[in-house]
C-alpha positions in Angstrom: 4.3 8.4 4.6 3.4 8.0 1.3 5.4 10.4 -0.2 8.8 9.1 0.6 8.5 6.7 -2.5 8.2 10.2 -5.1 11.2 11.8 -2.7 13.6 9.1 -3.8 13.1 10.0 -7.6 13.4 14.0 -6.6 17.1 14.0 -6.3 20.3 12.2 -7.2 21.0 11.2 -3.7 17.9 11.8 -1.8 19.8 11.1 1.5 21.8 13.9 1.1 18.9 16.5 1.3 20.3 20.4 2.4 18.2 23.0 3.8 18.9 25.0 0.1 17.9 22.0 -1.5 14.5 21.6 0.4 13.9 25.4 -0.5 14.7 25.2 -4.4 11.3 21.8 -3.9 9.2 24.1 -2.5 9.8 27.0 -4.7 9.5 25.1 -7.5 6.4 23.5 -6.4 4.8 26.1 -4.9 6.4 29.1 -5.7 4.8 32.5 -4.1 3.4 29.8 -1.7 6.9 28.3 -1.0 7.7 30.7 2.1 4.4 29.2 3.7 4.7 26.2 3.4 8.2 26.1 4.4 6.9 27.9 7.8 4.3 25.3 8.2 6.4 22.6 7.1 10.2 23.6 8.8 13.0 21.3 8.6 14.1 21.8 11.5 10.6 20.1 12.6 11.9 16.7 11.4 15.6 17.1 13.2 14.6 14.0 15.1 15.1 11.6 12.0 18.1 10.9 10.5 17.3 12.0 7.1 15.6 15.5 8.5 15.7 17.1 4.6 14.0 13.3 2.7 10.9 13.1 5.4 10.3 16.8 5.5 9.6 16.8 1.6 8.0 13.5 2.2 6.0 15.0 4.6 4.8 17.8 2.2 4.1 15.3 -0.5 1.9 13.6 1.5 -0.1 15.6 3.0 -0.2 18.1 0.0 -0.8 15.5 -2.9 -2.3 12.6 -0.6 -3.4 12.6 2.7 -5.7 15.8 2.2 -7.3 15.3 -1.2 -8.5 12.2 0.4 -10.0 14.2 3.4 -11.6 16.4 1.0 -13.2 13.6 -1.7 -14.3 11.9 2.6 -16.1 15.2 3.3 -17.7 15.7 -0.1 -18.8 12.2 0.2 -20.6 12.1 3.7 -21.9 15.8 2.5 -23.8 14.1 -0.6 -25.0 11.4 2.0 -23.1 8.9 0.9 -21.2 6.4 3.4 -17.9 6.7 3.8 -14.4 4.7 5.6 -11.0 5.6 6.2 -7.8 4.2 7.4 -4.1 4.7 8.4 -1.7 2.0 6.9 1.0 3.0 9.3 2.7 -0.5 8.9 6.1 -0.3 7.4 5.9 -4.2 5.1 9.1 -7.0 6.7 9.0 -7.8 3.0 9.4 -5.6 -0.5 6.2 -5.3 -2.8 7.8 -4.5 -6.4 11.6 -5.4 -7.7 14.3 -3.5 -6.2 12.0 -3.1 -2.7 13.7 -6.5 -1.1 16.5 -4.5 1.1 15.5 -4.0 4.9 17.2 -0.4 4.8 15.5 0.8 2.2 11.6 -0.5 3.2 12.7 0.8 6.5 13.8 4.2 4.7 10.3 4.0 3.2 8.2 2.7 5.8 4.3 2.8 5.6 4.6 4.4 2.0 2.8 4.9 -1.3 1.4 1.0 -2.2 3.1 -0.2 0.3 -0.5 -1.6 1.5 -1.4 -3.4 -2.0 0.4 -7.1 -1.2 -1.8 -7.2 2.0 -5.2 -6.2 0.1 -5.1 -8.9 -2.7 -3.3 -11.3 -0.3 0.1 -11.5 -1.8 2.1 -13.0 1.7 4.2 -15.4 0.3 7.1 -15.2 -2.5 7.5 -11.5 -2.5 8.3 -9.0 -4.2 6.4 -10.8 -6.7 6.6 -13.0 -9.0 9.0 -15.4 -7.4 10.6 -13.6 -4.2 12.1 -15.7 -0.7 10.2 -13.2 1.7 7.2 -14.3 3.4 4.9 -12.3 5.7 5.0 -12.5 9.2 1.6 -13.9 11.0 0.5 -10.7 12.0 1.1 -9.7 8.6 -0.8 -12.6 7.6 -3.6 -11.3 9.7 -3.4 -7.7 8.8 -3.9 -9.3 5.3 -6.9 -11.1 6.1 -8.9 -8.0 7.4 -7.9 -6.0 4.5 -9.2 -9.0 2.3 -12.6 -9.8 4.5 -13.3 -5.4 4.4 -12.7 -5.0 0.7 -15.1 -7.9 0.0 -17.7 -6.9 2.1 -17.6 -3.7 0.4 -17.8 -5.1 -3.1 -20.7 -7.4 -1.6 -22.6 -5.1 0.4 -21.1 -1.8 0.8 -19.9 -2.0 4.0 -16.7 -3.3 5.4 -18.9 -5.8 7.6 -18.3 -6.8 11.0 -14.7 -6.2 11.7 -13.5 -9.6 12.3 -10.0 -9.6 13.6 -10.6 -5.3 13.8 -9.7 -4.6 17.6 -12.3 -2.3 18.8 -14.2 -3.5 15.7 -16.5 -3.0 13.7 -14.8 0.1 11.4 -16.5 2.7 12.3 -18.3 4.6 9.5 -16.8 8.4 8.7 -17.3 11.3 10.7 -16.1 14.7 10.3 -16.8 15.3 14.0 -14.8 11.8 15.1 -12.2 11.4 12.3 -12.7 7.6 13.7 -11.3 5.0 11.4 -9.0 1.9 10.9 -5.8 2.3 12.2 -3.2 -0.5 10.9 0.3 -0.8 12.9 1.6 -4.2 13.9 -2.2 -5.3 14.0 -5.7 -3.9 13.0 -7.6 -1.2 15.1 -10.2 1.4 15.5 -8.7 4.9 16.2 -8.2 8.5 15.3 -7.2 9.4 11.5 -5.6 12.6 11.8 -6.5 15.4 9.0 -5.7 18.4 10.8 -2.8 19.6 8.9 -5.6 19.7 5.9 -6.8 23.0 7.3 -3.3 24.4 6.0 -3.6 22.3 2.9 -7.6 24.2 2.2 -5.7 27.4 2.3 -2.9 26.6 0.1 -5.3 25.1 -2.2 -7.7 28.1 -2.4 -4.7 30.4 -2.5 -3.7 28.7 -5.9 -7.4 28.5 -7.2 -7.3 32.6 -6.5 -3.8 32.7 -8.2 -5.0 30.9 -11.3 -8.3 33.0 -11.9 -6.5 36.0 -11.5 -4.0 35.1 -13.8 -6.8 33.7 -16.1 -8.0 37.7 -16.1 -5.3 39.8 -15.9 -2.1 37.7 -16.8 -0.3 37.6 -14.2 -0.9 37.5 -10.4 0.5 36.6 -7.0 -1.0 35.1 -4.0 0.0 34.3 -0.5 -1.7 31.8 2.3 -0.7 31.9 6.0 -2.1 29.8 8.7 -1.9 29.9 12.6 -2.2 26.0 12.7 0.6 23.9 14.5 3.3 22.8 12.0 3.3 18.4 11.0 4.7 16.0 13.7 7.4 14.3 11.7 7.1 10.6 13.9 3.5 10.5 11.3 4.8 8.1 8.6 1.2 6.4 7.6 -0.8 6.1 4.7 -4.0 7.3 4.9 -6.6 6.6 2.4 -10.4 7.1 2.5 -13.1 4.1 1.0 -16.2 4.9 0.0 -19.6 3.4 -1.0 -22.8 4.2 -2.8 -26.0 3.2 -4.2 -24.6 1.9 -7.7 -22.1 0.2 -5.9 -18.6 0.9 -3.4 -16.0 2.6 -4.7 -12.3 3.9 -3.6 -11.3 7.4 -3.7 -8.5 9.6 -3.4 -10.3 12.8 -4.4 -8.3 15.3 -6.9 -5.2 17.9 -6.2 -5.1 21.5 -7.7 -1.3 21.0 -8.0 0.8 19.3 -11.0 1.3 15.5 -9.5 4.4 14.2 -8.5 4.4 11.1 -11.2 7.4 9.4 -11.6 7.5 6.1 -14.2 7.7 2.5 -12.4 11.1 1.9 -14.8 12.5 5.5 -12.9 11.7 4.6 -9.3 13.4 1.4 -10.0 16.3 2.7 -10.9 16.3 5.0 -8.3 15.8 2.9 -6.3 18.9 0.9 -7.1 20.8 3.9 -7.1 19.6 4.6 -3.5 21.2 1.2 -2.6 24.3 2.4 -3.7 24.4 5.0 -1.4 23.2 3.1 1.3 25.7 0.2 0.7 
């Protein structure tokens, strides 16, 4: 997921996440919305995990501030006719990617998260975390690297992420709101399903909050509720998803753009969260 990176900097022991503490998030994210979200989004969905409270508000994260602006800027784009790719990096790294990242628990406590994909793209597979780390990819790592590499620079080239060499199932199949086909990365490279179903939830939030904040803008104050009959998350989802894009003037990479206040945290904070987090672990 790639919001279990911002999760660790939301509390002072993010392993230690109550049900109380999960609803004081979401109200304070969401507010009115809270109570819908927390119906959509239970934590009692995510019992199956160790950590049920850290991946349910990683789960929200992504999807909210992630996962679903990128489904939307992927529809806008193959609307104005312009071609369009996604993927899932569901590959949690065997090595860290930034200082304080080089414990197994905690990349295993992050998995497939927020730039967790970045050493692979620019081919960073030895000496990590950078600049002078002991870890060293595994080969099919190494390999997962090397498709990343050959896609991004046959879109810079051309456009297109090319032929799909090394891509089982290959080539990477161009976006399609009917398909939701695109590259799937696990232990390896593949074509498969990108799911962005729990962005019909995310729409209604979204247009909830746009309704909210014109009324306010009228009368001064407002409220504004969104339900949806969808099925709540699956909490065994822990990718990144992402959406690549290309154009006339040139390829591009999008993530599209959130109606809700981003959940930034400083590179110097996450570190030190980070080492705090080790802490608790150890």
């Amino acid at each position: 997921m790639e919001g279990t990176l911002f999760t660790i900097g939301q509390f002072t022991n993010p392993l230690a996440i109550t049900q109380a503490d999960y609803l004081t998030f979401l109200n304070y994210t969401f507010g009115s919305l809270a109570v819908n979200v927390s119906n959509y989004y239970p934590m009692s969905a995510f019992e199956s995990t160790d950590l049920p409270g850290f991946y349910a508000i990683s789960a929200v994260l992504t999807d909210s501030y992630f996962k679903c602006p990128a489904y939307r800027a992927l529809l806008a784009t193959i609307k104005a006719g312009v071609p369009a790719w996604t993927y899932l990096f569901d590959h949690t790294p065997s090595c860290g990617w930034a200082v304080g990242l080089n414990s197994p628990t905690v990349l295993e406590l992050l998995g497939p998260t927020h730039s967790s994909e970045i050493p692979f793209v620019f081919g960073e597979v030895t000496n990590l975390p950078p600049p002078a780390g002991t870890c060293s990819f595994n080969a099919q790592e190494v390999g997962i690297s090397n498709v990343f590499i050959s896609a991004w620079t046959s879109m810079a080239e051309g456009g297109s992420p090319g032929s799909g060499a090394g891509i089982v199932g290959g080539p990477w199949p161009q976006f399609s709101a009917n398909g939701s086909q695109g590259l799937v990365i696990e232990n390896g490279t593949a074509v498969g399903y990108v799911n962005y179903t729990t962005c019909e939830f995310w729409d209604l939030v979204a247009a909830a909050q746009n309704s909210s904040a014109v009324a306010s803008t009228g009368s001064g104050s407002s409220t504004a509720s969104s339900t949806s009959n969808a099925p709540g998350p699956s909490s065994t989802s822990r990718g990144t998803s992402a959406s690549s894009t290309s154009s006339a003037s040139g390829p591009s990479s999008t993530s599209g753009a959130t109606r809700m206040a981003s959940p930034v945290i400083s590179e110097p904070l996450l570190i030190a969260a980070l080492f705090a987090l080790l802490g608790f672990i150890l």
